[in-house]
Every structure is written in C-alpha cells, then in structure tokens.
C-alpha positions in Angstrom: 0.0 0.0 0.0 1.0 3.8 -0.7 1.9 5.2 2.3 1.0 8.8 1.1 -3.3 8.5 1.4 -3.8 11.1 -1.0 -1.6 13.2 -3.4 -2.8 15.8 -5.4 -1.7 19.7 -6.6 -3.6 22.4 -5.6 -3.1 26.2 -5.8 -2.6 28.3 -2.6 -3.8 32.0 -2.6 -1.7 34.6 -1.5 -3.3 35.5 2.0 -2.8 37.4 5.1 -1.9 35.2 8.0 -2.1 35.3 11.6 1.0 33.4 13.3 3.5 32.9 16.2 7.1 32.1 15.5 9.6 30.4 17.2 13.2 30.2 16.5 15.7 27.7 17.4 16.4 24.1 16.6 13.3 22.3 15.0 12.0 19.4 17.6 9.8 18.9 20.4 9.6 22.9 21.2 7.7 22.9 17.7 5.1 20.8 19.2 4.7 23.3 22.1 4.4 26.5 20.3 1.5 24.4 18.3 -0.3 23.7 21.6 0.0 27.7 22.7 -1.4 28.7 19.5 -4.2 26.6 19.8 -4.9 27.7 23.2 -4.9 31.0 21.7 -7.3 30.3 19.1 -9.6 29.2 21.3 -9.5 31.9 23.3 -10.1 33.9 20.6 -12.9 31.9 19.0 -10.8 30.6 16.0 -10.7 27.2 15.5 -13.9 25.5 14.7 -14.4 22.3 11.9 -13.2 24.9 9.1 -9.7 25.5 10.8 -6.7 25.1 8.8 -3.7 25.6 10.8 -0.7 25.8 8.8 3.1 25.1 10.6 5.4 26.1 8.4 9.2 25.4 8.9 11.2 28.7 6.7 14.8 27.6 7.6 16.7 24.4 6.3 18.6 23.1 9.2 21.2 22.1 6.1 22.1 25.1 5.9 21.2 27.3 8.6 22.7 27.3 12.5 19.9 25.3 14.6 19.4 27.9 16.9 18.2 30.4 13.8 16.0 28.3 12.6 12.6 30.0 12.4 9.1 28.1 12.8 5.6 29.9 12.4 2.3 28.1 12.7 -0.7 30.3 11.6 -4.2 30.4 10.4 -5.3 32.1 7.3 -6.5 35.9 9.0 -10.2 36.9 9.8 -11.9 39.3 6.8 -10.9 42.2 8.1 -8.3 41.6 10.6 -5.7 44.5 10.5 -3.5 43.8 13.2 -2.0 40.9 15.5 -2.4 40.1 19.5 0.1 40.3 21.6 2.3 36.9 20.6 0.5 37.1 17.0 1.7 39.2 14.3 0.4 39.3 10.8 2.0 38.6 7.4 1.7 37.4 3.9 1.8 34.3 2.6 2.7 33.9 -0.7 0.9 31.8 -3.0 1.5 29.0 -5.6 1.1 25.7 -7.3 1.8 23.0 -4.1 1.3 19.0 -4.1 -0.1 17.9 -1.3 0.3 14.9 0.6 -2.2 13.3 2.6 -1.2 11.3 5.6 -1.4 9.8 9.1 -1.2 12.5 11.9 1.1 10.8 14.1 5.3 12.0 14.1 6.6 8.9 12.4 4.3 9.7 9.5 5.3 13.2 9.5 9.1 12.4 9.5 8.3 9.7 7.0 6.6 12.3 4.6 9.7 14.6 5.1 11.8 12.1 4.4 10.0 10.5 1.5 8.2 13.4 -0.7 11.2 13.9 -3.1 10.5 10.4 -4.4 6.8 11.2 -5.1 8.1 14.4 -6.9 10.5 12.8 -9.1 7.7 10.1 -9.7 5.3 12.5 -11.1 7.6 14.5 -12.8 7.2 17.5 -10.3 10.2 19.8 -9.3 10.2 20.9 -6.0 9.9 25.3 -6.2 12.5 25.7 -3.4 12.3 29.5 -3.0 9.0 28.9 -1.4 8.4 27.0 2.2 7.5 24.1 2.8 4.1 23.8 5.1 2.2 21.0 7.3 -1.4 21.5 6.9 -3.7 20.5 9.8 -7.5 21.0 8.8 -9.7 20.5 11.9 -11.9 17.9 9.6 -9.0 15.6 8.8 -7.3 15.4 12.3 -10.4 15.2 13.6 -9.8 11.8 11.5 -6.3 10.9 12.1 -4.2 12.7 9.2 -2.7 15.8 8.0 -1.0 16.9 5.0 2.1 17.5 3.4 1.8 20.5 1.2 5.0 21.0 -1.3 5.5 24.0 -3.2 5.7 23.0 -7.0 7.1 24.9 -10.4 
C-alpha cells in the first residue's frame, strides 16, 4: 500500500496570515508553540471544523545554525483583521502551485513524509519550487480523523 493516502496539486492564494514564530532548533519545542497557538485560538474563537492551521518550517537546518531556525504556525486571518495580538503578528503568505500529501497525523508519518516526498516528486515528474516553504497542513476535519497533509511548493 501507498503510504501517502492522497496526493494531489492544488493552488494556494496569497493571503494574510495570523502566526506565532519560534526560533531555534526544529523538535519537540515545535510541538509546544503548536499547543499555545491553539490555546490562543480558542481563546479567541478561531478554531472551529473549518480551521486550517498551517506550521510552516522557513529555515533548512542544512544550511542554517539550529538555533536560527525560524518556525511559524498560523491560520489564514479573519476578513478584516488589521493587526496581531500580543504573541500574533500578521504577514503574507505567498501563494503557488503545491502537491499535497495526505497522511497519518502521528510523528513517524510526519518524519516519514519529510523524508519520503522527493521520491513522489520525481515520480510525477514534479520539481520541488525551493524559494517557497515548505508547510504542514492540519485542517480540523482531517485530524479530527487521524491525518494531515504535506503541502510541497511545485514549479
């Protein structure tokens, strides 16, 4: 069996995100800045079944110092939202073609998927668009079920 549940492309808008960032070595600290911002979307009345909340990694610890490596996770911004909240600051995301990777939400699918994607790429005759970041996808409606996505930023 596949590992990867589903894989399809899909096209991001460019959009105005709401996010908390971390820097410093990508690992279990990841997991805890997840947890705050959820705790700070409920507070804030954010994350219902249509919830999307994106973690997106924008440093390759290949090439950059551990300790500078910056993490966000974010939600695409309320209509209308001008500013951030305290820890939340506000920013564009920049769009693009992405393939996205359905698959378990546990970590040894996660690190499996990072490890592995490169392979589905080649297979499908995909280049990787590396000036873009990479992003984990967690819609409310599929963890809800057990999985996550992958997304990929494509040429």
């Amino acid at each position: 069996m596949d590992f990867f549940t589903n894989k399809e492309r899909e096209i991001f808008h460019t959009s105005t995100i709401l996010y908390m960032r971390r820097t410093g070595a990508y690992g279990k600290e990841n997991y805890v800045l997840m947890e705050k911002f959820k705790d700070w979307l409920n507070t804030h009345n954010l994350y219902d079944d249509h919830t999307a909340i994106l973690a997106i990694p924008l440093d390759n610890p290949n090439r950059t110092e551990p300790q500078n490596c910056r993490y966000d996770v974010c939600i695409t911004a309320p209509a209308g939202t001008e500013i951030g909240y305290g820890d939340v600051k506000l920013r564009q995301l920049e769009g693009g073609k992405y393939m996205v990777f359905q698959i378990e939400h546990t970590a040894q699918a996660v690190q499996k998927a990072w490890e592995t994607y490169s392979i589905e790429l080649e297979k499908s005759n995909v280049l990787q668009d590396t000036s873009r970041p990479m992003i984990e996808r967690y819609a409310k409606k599929l963890v809800d079920h057990h999985s996550c996505e992958l997304c990929v930023p494509i040429l």
